[in-house]
C-alpha positions in Angstrom: 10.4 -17.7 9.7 10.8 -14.2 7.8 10.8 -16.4 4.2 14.1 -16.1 4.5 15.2 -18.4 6.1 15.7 -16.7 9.3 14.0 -17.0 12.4 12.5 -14.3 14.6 11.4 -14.1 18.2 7.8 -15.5 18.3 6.9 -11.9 19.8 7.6 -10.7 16.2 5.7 -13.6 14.7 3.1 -13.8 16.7 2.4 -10.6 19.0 -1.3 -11.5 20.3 0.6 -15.5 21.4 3.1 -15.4 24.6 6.5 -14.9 23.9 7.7 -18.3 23.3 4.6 -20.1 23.1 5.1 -23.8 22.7 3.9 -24.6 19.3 1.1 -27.6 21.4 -0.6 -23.8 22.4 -1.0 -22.3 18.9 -4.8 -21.5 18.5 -7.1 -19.9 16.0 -4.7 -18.9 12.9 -1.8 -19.5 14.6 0.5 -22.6 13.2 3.6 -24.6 14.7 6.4 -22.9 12.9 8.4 -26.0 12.2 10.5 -24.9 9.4 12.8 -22.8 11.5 15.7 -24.2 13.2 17.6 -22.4 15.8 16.5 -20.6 19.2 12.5 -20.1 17.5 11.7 -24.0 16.1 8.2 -25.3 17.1 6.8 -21.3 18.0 3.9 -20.2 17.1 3.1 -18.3 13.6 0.2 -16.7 12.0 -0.7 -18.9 8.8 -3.8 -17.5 7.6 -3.9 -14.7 5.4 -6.0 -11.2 6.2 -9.7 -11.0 4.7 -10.4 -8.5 1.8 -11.6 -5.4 1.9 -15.2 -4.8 1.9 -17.5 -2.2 0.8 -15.1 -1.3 -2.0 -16.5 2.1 -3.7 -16.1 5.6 -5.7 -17.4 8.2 -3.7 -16.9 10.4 -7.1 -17.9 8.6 -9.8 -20.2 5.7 -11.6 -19.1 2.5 -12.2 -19.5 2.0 -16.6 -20.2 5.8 -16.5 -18.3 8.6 -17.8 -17.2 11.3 -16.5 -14.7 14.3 -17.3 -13.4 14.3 -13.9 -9.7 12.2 -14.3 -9.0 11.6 -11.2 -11.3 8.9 -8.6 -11.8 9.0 -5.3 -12.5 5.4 -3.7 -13.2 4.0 -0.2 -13.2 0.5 1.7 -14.1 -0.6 4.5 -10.9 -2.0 6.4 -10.0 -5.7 5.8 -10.0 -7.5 9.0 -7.1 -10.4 10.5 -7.9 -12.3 13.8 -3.7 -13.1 14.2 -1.2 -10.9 13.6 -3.1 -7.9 13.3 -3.5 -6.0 9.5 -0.3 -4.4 8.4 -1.7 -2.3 5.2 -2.3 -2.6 2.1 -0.9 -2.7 -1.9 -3.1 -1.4 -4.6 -2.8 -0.6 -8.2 -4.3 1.6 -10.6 -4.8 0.1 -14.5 -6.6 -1.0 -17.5 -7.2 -4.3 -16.6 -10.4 -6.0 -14.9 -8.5 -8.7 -12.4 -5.2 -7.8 -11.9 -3.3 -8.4 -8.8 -0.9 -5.4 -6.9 2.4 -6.7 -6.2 3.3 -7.9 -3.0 5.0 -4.2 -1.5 3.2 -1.8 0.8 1.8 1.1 -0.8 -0.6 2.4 2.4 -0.9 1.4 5.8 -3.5 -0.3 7.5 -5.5 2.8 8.8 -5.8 4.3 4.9 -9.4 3.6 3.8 -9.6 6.2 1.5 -7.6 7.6 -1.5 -7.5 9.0 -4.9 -6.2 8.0 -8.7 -3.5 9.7 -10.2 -5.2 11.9 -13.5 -6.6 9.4 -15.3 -6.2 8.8 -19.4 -9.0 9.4 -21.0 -10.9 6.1 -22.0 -13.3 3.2 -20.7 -11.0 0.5 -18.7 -9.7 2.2 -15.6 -9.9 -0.3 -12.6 -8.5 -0.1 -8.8 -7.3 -3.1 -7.3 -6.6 -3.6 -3.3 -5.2 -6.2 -1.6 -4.4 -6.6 1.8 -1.2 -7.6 4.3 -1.2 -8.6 8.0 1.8 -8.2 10.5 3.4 -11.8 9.7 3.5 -11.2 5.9 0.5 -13.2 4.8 -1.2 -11.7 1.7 -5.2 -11.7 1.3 -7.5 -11.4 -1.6 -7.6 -8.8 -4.2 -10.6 -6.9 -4.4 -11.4 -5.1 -7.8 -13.8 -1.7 -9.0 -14.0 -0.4 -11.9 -14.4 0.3 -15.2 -14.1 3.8 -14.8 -14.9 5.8 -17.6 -12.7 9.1 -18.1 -13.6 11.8 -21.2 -12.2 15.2 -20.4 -12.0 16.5 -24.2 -14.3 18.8 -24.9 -16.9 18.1 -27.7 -16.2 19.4 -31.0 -19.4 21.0 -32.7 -19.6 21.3 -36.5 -22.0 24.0 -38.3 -22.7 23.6 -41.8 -25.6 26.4 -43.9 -28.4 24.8 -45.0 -29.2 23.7 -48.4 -29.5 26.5 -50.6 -27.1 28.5 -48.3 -30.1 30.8 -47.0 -30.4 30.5 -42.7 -34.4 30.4 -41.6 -35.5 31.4 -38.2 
């Protein structure tokens, strides 16, 4: 099923399985698809979600140290699925340490690298990635950050001396 309610072929389910599997030959993270009815009931579906991304990093900037570059390049190394195959991925950019992107995709699966919009300055800029595989099946979110942004330039203040009289 779509989560719709609507069936599809189990070749758009399930492309690595043989079109119209019987559901006693699903294997590895493949399921009996028994909430379907009509011409697909009892196919095979993928049921397990993708793994996160790993090796999650800025290739521009310090994690907890500033920097008056706003904008932050990051990298991954792909998430992986053994079923349906990887789809791509949503990701967010924000303030907050463990937030989760919404369930659209942003990129797809062959994006490993990208970078922020400009970035306010401030201390609590985090990415957040998770990823999708070909049946729909969402994985874990995988966080970085803070990132801390200052791109005002410092203020100096010169007062005279006591007296008023400069010494060198």
């Amino acid at each position: 099923c779509d989560g719709s309610g609507s069936c599809q072929s189990a070749a758009a389910i399930c492309p690595s399985q043989t079109q119209g599997g019987a559901a006693s030959s699903c294997a590895g993270e493949y399921v009996a698809d028994s909430g379907c009815t009509g011409t697909t009931s009892g196919q095979c579906r993928d049921a397990v979600s993708p793994a996160s991304v790993t090796g999650l990093a800025s290739t521009s900037h310090t994690i907890s140290s500033w920097d008056n570059d706003n904008t932050v390049d990051v990298s991954w190394t792909p998430a992986t699925d053994g079923g349906s195959g990887l789809d791509g991925y949503s990701y967010v950019w924000d303030i907050s340490l463990t937030t989760t992107p919404n369930t659209t995709k942003d990129i797809e699966e062959g994006v490993t690298f990208l970078t922020s919009p400009s970035l306010a300055n401030g201390n609590s800029h985090y990415f957040h990635i998770m990823p999708r595989d070909n049946a729909g099946n969402w994985g874990g979110v995988s966080h970085l950050g803070p990132f801390y942004i200052d791109t005002a330039a410092p203020t100096s203040l010169i007062s005279s001396p006591a007296g008023g009289t400069w010494q060198t």
